[in-house]
BAPA-417404 format. One record per residue (C-alpha): x, y, z. Coordinates in steps of 0.05 Angstrom, whole numbers, padded with zeros to 5 digits, always signed. Layout:
N
XYZ...
END
This chain:
941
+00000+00000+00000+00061+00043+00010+00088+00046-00067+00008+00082-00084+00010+00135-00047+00073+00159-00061+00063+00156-00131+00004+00196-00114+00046+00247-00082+00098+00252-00141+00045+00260-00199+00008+00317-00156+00072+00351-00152+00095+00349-00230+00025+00376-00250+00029+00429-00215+00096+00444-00255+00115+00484-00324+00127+00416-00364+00177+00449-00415+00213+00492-00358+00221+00437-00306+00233+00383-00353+00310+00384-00344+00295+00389-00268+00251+00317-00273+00307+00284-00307+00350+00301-00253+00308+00276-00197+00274+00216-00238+00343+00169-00207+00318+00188-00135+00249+00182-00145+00256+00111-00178+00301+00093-00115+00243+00111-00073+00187+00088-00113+00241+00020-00117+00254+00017-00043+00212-00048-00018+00242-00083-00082+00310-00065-00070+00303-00087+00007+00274-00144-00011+00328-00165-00062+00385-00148-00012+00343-00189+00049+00346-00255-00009+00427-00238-00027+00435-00238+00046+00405-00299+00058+00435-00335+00010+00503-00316+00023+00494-00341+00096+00477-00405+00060+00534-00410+00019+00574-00381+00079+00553-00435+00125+00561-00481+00067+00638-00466+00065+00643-00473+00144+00608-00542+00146+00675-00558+00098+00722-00528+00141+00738-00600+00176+00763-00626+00106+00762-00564+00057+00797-00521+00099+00793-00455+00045+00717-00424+00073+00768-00364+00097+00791-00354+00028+00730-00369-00003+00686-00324+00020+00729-00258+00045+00728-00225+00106+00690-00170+00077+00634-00217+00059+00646-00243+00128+00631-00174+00150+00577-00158+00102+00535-00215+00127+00533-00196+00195+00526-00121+00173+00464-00141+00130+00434-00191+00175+00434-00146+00235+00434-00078+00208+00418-00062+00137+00350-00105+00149+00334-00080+00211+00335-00012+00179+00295-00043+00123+00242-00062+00182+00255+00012+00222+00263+00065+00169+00213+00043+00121+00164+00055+00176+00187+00133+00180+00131+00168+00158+00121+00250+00135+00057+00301+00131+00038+00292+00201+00040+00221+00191-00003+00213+00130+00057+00192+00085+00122+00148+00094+00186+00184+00093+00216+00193+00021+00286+00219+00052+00288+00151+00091+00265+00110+00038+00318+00142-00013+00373+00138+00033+00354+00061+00052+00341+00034-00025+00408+00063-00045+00447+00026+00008+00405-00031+00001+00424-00029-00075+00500-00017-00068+00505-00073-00010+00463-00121-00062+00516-00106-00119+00579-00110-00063+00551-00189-00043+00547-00199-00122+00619-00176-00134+00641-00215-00068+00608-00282-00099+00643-00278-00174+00714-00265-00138+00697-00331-00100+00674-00357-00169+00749-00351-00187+00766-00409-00137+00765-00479-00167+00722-00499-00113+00665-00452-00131+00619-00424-00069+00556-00449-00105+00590-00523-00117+00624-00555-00061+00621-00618-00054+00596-00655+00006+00650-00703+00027+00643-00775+00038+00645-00790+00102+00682-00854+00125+00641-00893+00148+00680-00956+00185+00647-01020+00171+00614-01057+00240+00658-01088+00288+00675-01153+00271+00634-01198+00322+00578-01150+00326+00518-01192+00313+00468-01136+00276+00406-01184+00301+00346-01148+00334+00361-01160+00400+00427-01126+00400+00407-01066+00356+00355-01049+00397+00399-01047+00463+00451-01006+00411+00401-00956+00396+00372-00944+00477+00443-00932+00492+00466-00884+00430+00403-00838+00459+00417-00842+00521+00487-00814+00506+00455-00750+00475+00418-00739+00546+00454-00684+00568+00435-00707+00638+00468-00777+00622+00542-00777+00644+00547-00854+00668+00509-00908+00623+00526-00978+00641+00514-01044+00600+00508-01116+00646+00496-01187+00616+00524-01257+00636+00595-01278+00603+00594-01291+00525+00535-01243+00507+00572-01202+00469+00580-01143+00509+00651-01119+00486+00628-01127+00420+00569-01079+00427+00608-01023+00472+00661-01032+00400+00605-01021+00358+00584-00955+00403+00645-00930+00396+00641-00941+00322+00580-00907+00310+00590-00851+00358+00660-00835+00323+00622-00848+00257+00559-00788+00272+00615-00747+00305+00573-00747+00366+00651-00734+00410+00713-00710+00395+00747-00783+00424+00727-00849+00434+00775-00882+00484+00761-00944+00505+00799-00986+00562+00798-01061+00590+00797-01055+00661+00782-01127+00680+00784-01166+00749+00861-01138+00767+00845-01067+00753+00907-01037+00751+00903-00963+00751+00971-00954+00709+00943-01003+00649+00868-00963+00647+00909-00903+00640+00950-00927+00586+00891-00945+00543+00853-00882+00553+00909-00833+00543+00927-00878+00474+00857-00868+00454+00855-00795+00466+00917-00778+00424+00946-00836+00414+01013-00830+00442+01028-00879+00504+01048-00851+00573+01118-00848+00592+01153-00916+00626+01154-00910+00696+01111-00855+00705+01063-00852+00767+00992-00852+00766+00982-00786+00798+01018-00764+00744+00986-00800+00689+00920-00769+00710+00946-00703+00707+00969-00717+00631+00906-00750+00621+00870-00685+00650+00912-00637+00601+00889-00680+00539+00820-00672+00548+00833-00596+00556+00838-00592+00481+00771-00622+00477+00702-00615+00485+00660-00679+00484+00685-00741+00510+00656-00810+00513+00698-00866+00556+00690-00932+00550+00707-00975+00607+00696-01049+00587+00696-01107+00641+00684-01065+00712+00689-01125+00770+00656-01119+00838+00715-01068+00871+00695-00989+00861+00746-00949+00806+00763-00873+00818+00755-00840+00754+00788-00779+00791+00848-00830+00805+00844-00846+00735+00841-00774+00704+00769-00766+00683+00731-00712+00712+00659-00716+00715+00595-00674+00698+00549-00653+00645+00584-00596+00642+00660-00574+00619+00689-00559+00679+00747-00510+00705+00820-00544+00722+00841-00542+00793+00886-00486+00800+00883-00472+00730+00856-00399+00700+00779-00388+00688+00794-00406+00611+00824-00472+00625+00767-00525+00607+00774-00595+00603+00720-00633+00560+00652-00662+00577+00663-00731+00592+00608-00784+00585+00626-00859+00609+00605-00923+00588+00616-00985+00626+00602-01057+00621+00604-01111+00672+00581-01175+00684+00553-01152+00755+00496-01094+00750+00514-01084+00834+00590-01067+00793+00560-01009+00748+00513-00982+00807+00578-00976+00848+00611-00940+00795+00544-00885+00797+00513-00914+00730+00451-00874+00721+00419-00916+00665+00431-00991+00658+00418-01041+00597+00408-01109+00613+00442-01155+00551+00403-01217+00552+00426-01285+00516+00399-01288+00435+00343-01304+00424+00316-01378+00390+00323-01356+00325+00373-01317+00327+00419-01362+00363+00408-01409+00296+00413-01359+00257+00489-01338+00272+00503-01421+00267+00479-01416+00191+00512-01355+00181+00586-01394+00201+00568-01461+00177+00516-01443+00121+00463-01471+00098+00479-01545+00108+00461-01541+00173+00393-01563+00144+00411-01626+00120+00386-01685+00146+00451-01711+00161+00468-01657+00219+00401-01619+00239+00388-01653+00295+00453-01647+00323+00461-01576+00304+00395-01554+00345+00425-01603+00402+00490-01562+00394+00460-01485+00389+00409-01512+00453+00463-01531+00488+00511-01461+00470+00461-01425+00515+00444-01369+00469+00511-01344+00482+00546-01309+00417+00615-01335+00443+00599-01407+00456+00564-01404+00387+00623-01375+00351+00677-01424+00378+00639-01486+00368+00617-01465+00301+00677-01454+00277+00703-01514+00304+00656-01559+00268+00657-01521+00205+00665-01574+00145+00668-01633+00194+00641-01696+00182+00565-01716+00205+00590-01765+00248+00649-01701+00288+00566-01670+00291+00529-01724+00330+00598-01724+00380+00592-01654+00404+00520-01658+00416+00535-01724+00454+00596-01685+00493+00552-01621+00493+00495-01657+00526+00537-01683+00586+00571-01612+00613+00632-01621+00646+00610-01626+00727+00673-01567+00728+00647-01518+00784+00667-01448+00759+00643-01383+00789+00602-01347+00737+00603-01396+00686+00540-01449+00655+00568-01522+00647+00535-01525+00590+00583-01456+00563+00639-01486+00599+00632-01548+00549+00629-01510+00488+00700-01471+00506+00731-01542+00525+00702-01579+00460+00737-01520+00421+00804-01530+00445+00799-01605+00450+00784-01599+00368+00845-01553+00355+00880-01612+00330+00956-01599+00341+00990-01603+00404+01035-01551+00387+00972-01507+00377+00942-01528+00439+01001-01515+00488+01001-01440+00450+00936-01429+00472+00946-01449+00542+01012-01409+00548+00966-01348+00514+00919-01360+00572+00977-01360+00624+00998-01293+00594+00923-01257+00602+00889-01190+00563+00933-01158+00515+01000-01181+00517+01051-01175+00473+01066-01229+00418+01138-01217+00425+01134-01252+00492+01098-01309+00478+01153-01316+00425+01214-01305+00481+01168-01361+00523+01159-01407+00463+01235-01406+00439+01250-01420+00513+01204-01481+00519+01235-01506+00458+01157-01502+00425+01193-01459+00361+01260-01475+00339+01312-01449+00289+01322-01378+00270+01282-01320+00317+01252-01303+00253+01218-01368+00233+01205-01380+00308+01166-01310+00302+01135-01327+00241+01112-01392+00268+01078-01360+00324+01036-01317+00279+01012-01373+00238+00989-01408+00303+00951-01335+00333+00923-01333+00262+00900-01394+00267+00861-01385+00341+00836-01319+00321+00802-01357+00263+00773-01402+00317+00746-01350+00358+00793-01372+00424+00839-01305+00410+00797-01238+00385+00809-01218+00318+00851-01157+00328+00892-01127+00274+00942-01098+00323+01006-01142+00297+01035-01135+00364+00995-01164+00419+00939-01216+00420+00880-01219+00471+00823-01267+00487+00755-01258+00515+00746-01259+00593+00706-01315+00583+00748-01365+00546+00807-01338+00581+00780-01356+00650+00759-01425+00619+00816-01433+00596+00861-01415+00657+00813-01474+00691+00835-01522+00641+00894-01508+00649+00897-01507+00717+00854-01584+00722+00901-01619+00660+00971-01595+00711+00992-01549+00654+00992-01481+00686+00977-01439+00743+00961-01374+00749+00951-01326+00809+00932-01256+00806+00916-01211+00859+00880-01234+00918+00845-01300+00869+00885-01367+00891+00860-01426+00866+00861-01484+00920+00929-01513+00884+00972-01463+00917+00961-01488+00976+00978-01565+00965+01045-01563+00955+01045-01633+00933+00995-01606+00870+01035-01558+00858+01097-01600+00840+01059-01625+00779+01051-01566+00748+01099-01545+00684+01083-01473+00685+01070-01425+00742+01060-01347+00737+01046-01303+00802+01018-01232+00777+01022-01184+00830+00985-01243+00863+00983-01236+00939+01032-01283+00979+01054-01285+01043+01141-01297+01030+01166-01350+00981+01190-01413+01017+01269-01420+01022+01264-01477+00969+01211-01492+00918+01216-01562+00894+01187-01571+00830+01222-01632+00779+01164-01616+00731+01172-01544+00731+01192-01506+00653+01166-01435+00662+01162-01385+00728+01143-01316+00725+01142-01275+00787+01120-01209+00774+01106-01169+00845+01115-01100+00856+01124-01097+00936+01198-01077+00943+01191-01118+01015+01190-01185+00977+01252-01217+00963+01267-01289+00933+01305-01336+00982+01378-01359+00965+01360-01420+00951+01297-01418+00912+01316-01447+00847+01355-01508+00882+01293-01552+00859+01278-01528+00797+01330-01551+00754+01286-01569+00690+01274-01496+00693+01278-01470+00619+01242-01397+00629+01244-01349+00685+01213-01281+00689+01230-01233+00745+01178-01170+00734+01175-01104+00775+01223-01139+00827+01283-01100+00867+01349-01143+00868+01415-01114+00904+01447-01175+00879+01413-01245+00846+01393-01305+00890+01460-01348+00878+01417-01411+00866+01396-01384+00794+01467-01411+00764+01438-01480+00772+01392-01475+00727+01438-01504+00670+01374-01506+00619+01358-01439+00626+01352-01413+00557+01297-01359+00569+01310-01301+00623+01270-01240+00626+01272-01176+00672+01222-01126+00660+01214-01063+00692+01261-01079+00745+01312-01055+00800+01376-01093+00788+01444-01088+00824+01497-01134+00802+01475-01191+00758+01543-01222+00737+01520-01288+00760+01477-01301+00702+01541-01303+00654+01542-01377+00686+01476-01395+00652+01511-01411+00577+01455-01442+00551+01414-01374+00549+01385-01362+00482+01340-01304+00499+01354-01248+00549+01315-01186+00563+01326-01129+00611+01267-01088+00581+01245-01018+00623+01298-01038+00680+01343-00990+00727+01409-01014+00709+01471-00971+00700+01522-01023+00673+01519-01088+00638+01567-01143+00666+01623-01161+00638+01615-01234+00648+01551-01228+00599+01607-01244+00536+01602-01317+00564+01528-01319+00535+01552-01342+00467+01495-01382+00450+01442-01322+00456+01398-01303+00395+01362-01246+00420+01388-01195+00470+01333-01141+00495+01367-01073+00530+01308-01023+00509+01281-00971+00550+01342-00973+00606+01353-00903+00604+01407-00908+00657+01449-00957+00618+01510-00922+00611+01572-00976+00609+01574-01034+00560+01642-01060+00568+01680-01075+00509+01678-01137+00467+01618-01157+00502+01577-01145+00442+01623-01177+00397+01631-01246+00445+01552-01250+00428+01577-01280+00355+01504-01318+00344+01458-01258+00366+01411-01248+00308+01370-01190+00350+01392-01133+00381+01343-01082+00422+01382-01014+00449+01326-00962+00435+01326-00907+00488+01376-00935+00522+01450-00940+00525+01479-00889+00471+01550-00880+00494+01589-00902+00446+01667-00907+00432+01689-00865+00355+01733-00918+00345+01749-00999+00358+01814-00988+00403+01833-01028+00450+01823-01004+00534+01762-00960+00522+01703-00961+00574+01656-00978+00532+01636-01015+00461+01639-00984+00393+01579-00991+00346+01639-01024+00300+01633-01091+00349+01574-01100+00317+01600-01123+00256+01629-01184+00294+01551-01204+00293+01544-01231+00217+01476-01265+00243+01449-01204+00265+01375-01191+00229+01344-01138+00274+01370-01074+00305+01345-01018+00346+01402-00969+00360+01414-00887+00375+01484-00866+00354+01488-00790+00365+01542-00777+00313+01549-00794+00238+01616-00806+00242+01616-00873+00292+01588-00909+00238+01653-00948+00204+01653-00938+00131+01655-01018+00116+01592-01055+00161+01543-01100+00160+01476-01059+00151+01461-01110+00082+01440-01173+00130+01387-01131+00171+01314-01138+00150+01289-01103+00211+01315-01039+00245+01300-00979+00284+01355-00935+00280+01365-00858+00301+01424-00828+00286+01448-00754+00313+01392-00751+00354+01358-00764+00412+01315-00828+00421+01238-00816+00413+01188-00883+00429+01147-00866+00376+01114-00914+00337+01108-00927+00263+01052-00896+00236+01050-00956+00194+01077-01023+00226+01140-01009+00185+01200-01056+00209+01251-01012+00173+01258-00936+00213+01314-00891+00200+01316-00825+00223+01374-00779+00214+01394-00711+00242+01454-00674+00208+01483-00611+00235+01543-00607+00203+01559-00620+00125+01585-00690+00126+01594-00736+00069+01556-00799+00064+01595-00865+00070+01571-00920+00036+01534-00960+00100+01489-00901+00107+01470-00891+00037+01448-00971+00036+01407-00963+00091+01376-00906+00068+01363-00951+00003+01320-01002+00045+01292-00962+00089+01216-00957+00090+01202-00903+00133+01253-00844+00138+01255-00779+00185+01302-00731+00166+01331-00661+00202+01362-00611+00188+01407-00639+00134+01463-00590+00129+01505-00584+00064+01439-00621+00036+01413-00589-00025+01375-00639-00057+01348-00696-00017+01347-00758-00072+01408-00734-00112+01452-00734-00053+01413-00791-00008+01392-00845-00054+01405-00834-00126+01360-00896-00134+01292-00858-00114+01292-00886-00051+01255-00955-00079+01235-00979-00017+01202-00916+00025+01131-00906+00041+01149-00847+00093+01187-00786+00089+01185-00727+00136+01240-00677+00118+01235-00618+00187+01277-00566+00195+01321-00570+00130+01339-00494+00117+01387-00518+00057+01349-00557+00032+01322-00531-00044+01284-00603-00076+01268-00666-00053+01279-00689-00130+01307-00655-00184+01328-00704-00235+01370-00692-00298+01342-00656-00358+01313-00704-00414+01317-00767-00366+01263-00795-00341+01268-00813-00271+01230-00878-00224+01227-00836-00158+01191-00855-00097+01149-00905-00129+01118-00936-00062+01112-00872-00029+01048-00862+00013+01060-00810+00063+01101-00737+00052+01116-00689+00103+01147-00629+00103+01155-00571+00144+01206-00512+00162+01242-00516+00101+01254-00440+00079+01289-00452+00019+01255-00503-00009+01231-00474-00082+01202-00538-00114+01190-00614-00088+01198-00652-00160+01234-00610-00213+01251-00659-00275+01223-00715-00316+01196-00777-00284+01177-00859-00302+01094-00864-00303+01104-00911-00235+01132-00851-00199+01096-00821-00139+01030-00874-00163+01023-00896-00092+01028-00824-00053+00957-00816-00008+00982-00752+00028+01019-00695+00022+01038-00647+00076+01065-00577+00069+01075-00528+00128+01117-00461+00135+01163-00476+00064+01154-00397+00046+01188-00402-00020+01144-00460-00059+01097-00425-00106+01063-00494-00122+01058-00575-00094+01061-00604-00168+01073-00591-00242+01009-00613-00287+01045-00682-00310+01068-00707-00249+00983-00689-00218+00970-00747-00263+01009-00799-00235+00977-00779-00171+00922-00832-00181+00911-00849-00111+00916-00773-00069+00870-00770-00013+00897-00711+00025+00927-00647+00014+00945-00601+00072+00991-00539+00055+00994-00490+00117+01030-00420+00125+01075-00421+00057+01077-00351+00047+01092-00354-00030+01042-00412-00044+01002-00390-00108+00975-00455-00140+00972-00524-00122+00982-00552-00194+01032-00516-00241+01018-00517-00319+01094-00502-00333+01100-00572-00375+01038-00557-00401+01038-00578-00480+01080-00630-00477+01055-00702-00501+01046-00726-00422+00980-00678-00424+00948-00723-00467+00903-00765-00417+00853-00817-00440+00782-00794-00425+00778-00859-00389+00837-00854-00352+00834-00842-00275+00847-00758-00262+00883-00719-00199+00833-00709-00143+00785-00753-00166+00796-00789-00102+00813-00733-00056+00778-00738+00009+00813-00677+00045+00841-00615+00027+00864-00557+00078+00897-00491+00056+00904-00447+00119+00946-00378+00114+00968-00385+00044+00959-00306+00033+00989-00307-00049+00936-00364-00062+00891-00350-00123+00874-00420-00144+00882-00493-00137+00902-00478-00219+00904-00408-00254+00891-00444-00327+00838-00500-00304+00779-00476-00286+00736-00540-00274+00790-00596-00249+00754-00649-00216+00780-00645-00137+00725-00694-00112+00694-00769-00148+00632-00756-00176+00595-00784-00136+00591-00740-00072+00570-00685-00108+00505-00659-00097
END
């Protein structure tokens, strides 16, 4: 009604005027008065501009996680605009329009004009701002949604109603904001590990928390171990050896400062109450302030799940919400048998037996699983004996556990065929939750169960854990260094053990009835004491039968009689864990079969007496306080593997001790004793890395050597196929991104020629960190003239001399990292180009991310040709390179390589993530190509 009257006003005015004598006056004023007359429009149009550059705005900053450009894309004067036009420029649309003139009779035309011409400039300002975006390869209007990864389910998650229904209560009940403890209880063998995995799946999945962490706590619920676990998960870096768990909590507490929602998963809580403040998780809904820490110091909102066998367990722990996991149901029971065995399980000639069997299993996913499996492509007749065992339960009385589920465990290890398999799987159980496979190998070697080289004897272990995982007795992990079991079949297991005299284990305040008969306990072959509670060890334990003794005990009060060993003499594997020794009990040089000894994390004085014990093919003094290694240790000639890491206070190996060891084939000195002698004379303190060439077996090697220059030109660095190896540089216990078994990282600060050892590790080495570099121009020419053939991990830091990573010679096509997965570099400031040259198609085909950080002098990551051998790039991250215009050069374009098949695969077709952050000379991902694919097809929407 507004846009009338004014028009009203306007042609009662102009009548009233000379036409001829005012007409030059009307064409002045005709701009204005259209403005006015235009005013609503104009409003109007600016109010839809506005709104849709909030869309495309917010658009851009759901991106930001992987397409980290919505700063570039959309300026900071659009930025500004928005908020300008949102808050302002409409509310004046809303205010002024309203101002009215003539006592009220008429809006304001001096309001209205001043309004549609700022309306109209801001509308043509937001137009301007969204064509310079255009410019962008990754156009405002046409950014593509990424795909997210979505993991597939947990493998031994059974999807079946019963369990997706108790999945989705507890996924909604961790969006209650008033939720901070949600607890999940069933009998052993439900499957409730399995379903917190799958939570933690799907809540990393949606994104519902920043970290997932989850933890085994389990019956001995040691504080130390929890912490471990939930500080891995966090950031997934381990806590420091030896460090206390007052401390650990405070690390733990720092972590979640740099986040904001955290879920905890604590899986297997027993009856005895855990202090998450002991741990390091604070609680509450909401983030709360750090004791003694500023008002802006927040650590995150931490939610915990738990599951137990014991709902009385979760309601100590302050559970506010509790799902019960019952047993599967009928049909779903048979339904996960036909989905192992398939579908003969309806033939004649085993259904009977097969509903006997899955009756008998309980409804428990477990007992299913291992029996299953165990039958799988069996004869009818194998059938109709496990339901005959199945239907008479062992009469085995065990706390927590059916007889009928008890049964099903023991029928799958009675069918594991092999006794060498068996005895693996008892030892596993001996060894309990997550424990490393390397000592199950030390063990194994020791008990004379593997023989020959380490390295077969380690690959034979792995076939046999492959081969219980595939039963369902070990979990399916695809961690390559530990193995772990269910609770379930591990405390089955420990009974069978236990019952057949094979092993007995005591942990904590749990002692079977065995300990003590000291008649029973003669029989047994193996015997481990974890942190078990024991009043003193007798003077002499008499045990003919005895092959394996661990003692691992923590109480610096206990202490092992002189003459313990006297009556263990068949003895062929001892470990001493956490224990405090001035000097060794003497009776341990009788133990003349001894060809396993281990000392973990322990306090030792003098151990020269253990140079007696020549039959020693394994020793380990892993994490211990030790400050000199005996002498008398060059007696050990026989040993194979010698362990030193992580004995920081190692500071004297004696000379030619290293050398005596003529059959060692594996060597472990990481973060530990780095004092080595320049050169092989004769009288020095302590060994020279040149002893090691004495050691022609030697396959494995973890080593620092802080200078270059101790490394003799002529060595033996062609036999190893495993190594860890620093060299001018500190030790860092970091692990491989990637399970790689061949580490090399090397720290030059002085120009130094490379002798011909170095440059042949550097040729088999798979993953490579590299600093500083000095006198190092280009990293391939003067490293590895072969393209480092091998490598699937470079990070070049802190290289100022540094000026390519490649430039090959002109006209010759060069094969150049042609494994290569992972490249990172940072704080090179005179780098000017990574790959300058000519290079083989196979170069760079396997690279899936690319790293660039504060490298101020590289205008671009690639030239056009070598983007096209970049077939399987998933990210790109380029951060603060000053003089970073482009991502993709077109310098080589023309030549024949830019002749692509239509068909053929294209750069960034399979890009998943790309962040650009403070690249201020950055125009364009490439100036010429204006519609390069960055994204597959098929997330576009």
């Amino acid at each position: 009604m507004a846009e009338p009257c004014l028009c009203a006003v306007c042609q009662n005015a102009a009548g009233n005027l000379v036409g001829n004598l005012f007409s030059g006056i009307f064409t002045l004023i005709s701009k204005p008065i259209i403005l006015v007359i235009k005013c609503n429009n104009n409003v109007d149009d600016l109010k839809n501009k506005v709104a849709e550059l909030k869309v495309k705005r917010e658009t851009a900053k759901n991106h930001a996680e992987t397409v980290e450009t919505a700063e570039k894309l959309v300026p900071d004067a659009a930025e500004k605009l928005v908020a300008d036009a949102a808050e302002k420029l409409v509310a004046d649309a809303e205010g002024n329009a309203k101002k009215k003139c003539f006592f009220g009779l008429c809006l304001n035309p001096k309001s209205r004009y001043q309004l549609s011409k700022k309306a109209e400039e801001n509308s043509k300002t937001i137009d301007k701002l969204v064509n310079e975006a255009r410019g962008f390869n990754l156009p405002l209007s046409h950014i593509p949604a990424l795909p997210k990864e979505v993991a597939a389910p947990v493998k031994g998650f059974e999807d079946f109603y019963s369990r997706k229904d108790v999945l989705k209560r507890i996924m909604e009940a961790l969006q209650i904001p008033s939720s901070s403890i949600i607890g999940v209880h069933g009998m052993p063998g439900t499957g409730k590990t399995m379903l917190a995995k799958e939570v933690k799946r799907k809540a990393e999945q949606d994104k519902l928390f920043d970290r997932v962490p989850m933890a085994l706590v389990s019956r001995s619920a040691e504080l130390k171990k929890i912490q471990d676990q939930i500080a891995g998960g966090l950031d997934r870096d381990q806590l420091p050896t030896g460090i206390t768990t007052q401390d650990a909590a405070k690390r733990i507490k720092e972590r979640l400062k740099k986040m904001k929602k955290v879920l905890i998963i604590l899986d297997d809580i027993w009856g005895s109450e855990i202090d998450l403040e002991e741990l390091g998780i604070p609680l509450g809904n909401e983030p709360k302030t750090i004791e003694g820490g500023s008002s802006g110091e927040e650590y995150a909102e931490c939610k915990i799940l738990l599951t137990s066998r014991d709902s009385n367990a979760l309601s100590l722990m302050g559970s506010q919400q509790n799902f019960p996991l019952h047993q599967l149901k009928d049909e779903e029971a048979w339904e996960l048998l036909k989905r192992i065995v398939g579908d003969r399980v309806e033939s004649d000639d085993i259904h009977s037996a097969a509903i006997e069997i899955v009756r008998k299993c309980g409804g428990l996913p477990l007992a299913i699983t291992t029996v299953a499996k165990a039958l799988k492509n069996k004869e009818p007749y194998v059938w109709m004996d496990a339901a005959r065992i199945l239907k008479w339960p062992s009469s085995e009385n065990f706390e927590g556990i059916s007889e009928n589920v008890y049964s099903a465990i023991e029928f799958s290890y009675s069918n594991l065929g092999r006794e060498k398999l068996k005895k693996t799987f008892l030892l596993c159980c001996l060894m309990g939750h997550k424990s490393f496979i390397q000592y199950l190998l030390m063990v194994g070697v020791g008990l004379g169960l593997f023989v020959n080289t380490i390295e077969q004897a380690r690959n034979e272990v792995l076939t046999l854990i492959s081969e219980l995982r595939a039963s369902s007795l070990l979990i399916d992990d695809s961690d390559g260094n530990y193995f772990d079991m269910h609770d379930l079949i591990h405390d089955v297991a420990v009974s069978i053990a236990s019952r057949d005299r094979h092993g007995l284990l005591l942990t904590g305040d749990h002692k079977p009835k065995e300990w003590s008969d000291r008649k029973a306990m003669k029989d047994f072959k193996w015997i481990r004491l974890q942190n078990a509670t024991i009043n003193g060890l007798p003077d002499e334990f008499e045990s003919r039968q005895l092959t394996f003794f661990c003692l691992e005990n923590n109480d610096p009060s206990l202490k092992i009689p002189a003459d313990f060993f006297k009556g263990m003499q068949e003895l062929k594997v001892l470990d001493l864990t956490e224990m405090h020794f001035t000097s060794l009990p003497s009776s341990i040089c009788l133990l003349k079969d001894l060809h396993t000894l281990c000392f973990y994390s322990c306090f030792l004085g003098d151990i020269s007496i253990i140079g007696k014990l020549k039959n020693l093919k394994i020793l380990t003094i892993s994490s211990s306080d030790i400050k000199e290694l005996p002498r008398e240790i060059r007696e050990l000639t026989l040993l194979k593997l010698l362990d030193l890491s992580n004995c920081s206070e190692l500071k004297i190996i004696p000379q030619h001790v290293l050398a005596s060891m003529s059959g060692l084939e594996e060597l472990y000195l990481g973060n530990s004793f780095d004092g080595w002698e320049v050169d092989e004379n004769e009288n020095q303190r302590n060994a020279s890395i040149a002893e090691l060439k004495h050691l022609k077996d030697l396959t494995t090697l973890e080593v620092c050597i802080p200078d270059i220059r101790m490394i003799p030109k002529i060595f033996f660095f062609e036999n190893l196929k495993k190594f860890k190896i620093f060299i001018g540089c500190k030790w860092e216990d970091q692990s491989s991104s990637f399970g790689s078994s061949r580490i090399l990282k090397l720290h030059l600060n002085a120009s130094i020629s490379f002798n011909y050892l170095v440059k042949m590790l550097l040729k088999k080495t798979v993953e490579l960190h590299l600093r500083e570099l000095a006198g190092v121009k280009n990293v391939v020419d003067e490293l590895n003239t072969e393209g480092f053939p091998d490598l699937k991990y470079l990070n070049v830091h802190n290289a100022p001399e540094v000026q390519h990573i490649i430039k090959s010679a002109e006209g010759v096509p060069f094969n150049a990292f042609p494994r290569l997965e992972v490249l990172f570099l940072q704080n090179m400031i005179n780098l000017e180009k990574l790959f300058r040259g000519r290079f083989k198609d196979t170069a760079f085909n396997n690279l899936r991310i690319i790293t660039v950080e504060c490298c101020d002098k590289v205008k671009n990551l690639f030239s056009s040709s070598i983007s096209r051998q970049l077939l399987h790039l998933q990210e790109i991250s380029v951060n603060e390179c000053s003089d970073m215009e482009e991502i993709v050069d077109d310098e080589e374009q023309g030549s024949r390589n830019d002749i692509v098949e239509a068909t053929e695969p294209k750069f960034g077709e399979v890009l998943r993530s790309l962040r650009l952050r403070r690249l201020p000379k950055l125009s364009s991902l490439n100036k010429s190509c204006r519609h390069m694919p960055l994204f597959n097809e098929q997330v576009f929407h």
